[in-house]
N, C-alpha and C positions, 0 to 999 in steps of 0.2 A: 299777556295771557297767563292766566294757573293753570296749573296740573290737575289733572282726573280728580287725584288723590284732595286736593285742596275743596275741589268741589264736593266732590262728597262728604266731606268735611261739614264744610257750610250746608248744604242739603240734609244731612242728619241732626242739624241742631236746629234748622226749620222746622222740620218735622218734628222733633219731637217735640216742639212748644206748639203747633197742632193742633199734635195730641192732646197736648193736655186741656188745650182749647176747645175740641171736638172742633176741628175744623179738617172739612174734605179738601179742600182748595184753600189756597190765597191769592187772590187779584191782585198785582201792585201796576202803578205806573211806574214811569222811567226816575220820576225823582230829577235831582240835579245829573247833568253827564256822567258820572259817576255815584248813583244815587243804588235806587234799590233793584229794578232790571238789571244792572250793569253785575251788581252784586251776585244775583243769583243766576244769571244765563252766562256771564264771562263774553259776554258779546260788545261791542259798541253801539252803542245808542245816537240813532241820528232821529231825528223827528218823532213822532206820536209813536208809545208803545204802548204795551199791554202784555205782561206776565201772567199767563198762570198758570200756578204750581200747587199740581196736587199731592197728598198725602203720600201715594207710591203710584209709582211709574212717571216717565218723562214729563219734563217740564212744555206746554205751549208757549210761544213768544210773536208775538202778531206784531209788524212793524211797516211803516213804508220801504224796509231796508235800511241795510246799518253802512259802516265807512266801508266793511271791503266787499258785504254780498248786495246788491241790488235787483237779486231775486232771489226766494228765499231757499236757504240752506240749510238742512238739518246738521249737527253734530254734537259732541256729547251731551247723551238727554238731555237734549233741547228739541225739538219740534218748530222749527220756524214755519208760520203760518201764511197762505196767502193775505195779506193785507187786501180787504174792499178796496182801497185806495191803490193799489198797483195796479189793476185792469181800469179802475176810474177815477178819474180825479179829480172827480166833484165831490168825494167821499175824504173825511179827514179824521176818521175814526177809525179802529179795529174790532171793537167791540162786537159788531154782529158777527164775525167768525169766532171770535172767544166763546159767545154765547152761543153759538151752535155745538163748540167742543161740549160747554158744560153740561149744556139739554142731552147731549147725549149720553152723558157721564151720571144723570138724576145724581147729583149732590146731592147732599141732607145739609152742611152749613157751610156758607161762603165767607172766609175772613176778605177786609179789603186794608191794604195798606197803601199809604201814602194817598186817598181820595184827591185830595187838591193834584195830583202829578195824574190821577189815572183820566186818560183822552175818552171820555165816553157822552 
């Protein structure tokens, strides 16, 4: 794990390339084990995810759960989401809970990184 400090770190230099993007949000997938999720939430990554991280205020992280929470757990601005796939497991995406954050957030522009990693 990093420290607060380290994440805000990284969080601030997110952002501010953003900004300069005009971007409300970024979507990523998990990337490799240690890829872009892992990056930005400080969490473990076990199966299908889904980050997003907007401009200001807490980051969402929608997962089937990671190595130590298998229900999900908020901790620093982080936001762990229920995963569709936790109540059912015929579901193997997260995406419609991301997508109900974002409709309620009316974004104006979506970045997406890592496309080929994001489970949608």
């Amino acid at each position: 794990m990093v420290s607060d400090n380290e994440m805000e770190r990284r969080w601030k230099l997110v952002r501010k390339i953003m900004g300069q993007e005009g971007l409300d949000w970024l979507i990523c997938g998990p990337g490799h084990p240690n890829g872009y999720a892992k990056w930005l939430s400080n969490r473990s990554i076990k199966g299908p995810t889904i980050v997003a991280f907007p401009i200001e205020g807490d980051m969402y992280f929608a997962t089937h759960g990671d190595m130590v929470h298998h229900t999900p757990i908020d901790s620093y601005g982080v936001k762990h989401l229920v995963s569709c796939a936790q109540p059912n497991l015929l579901v193997n995406t997260q995406a419609p809970v991301v997508l109900d954050v974002l409709k309620s957030k009316r974004p104006g522009k979506i970045g997406f990184l890592g496309l080929g990693f994001i489970p949608a």
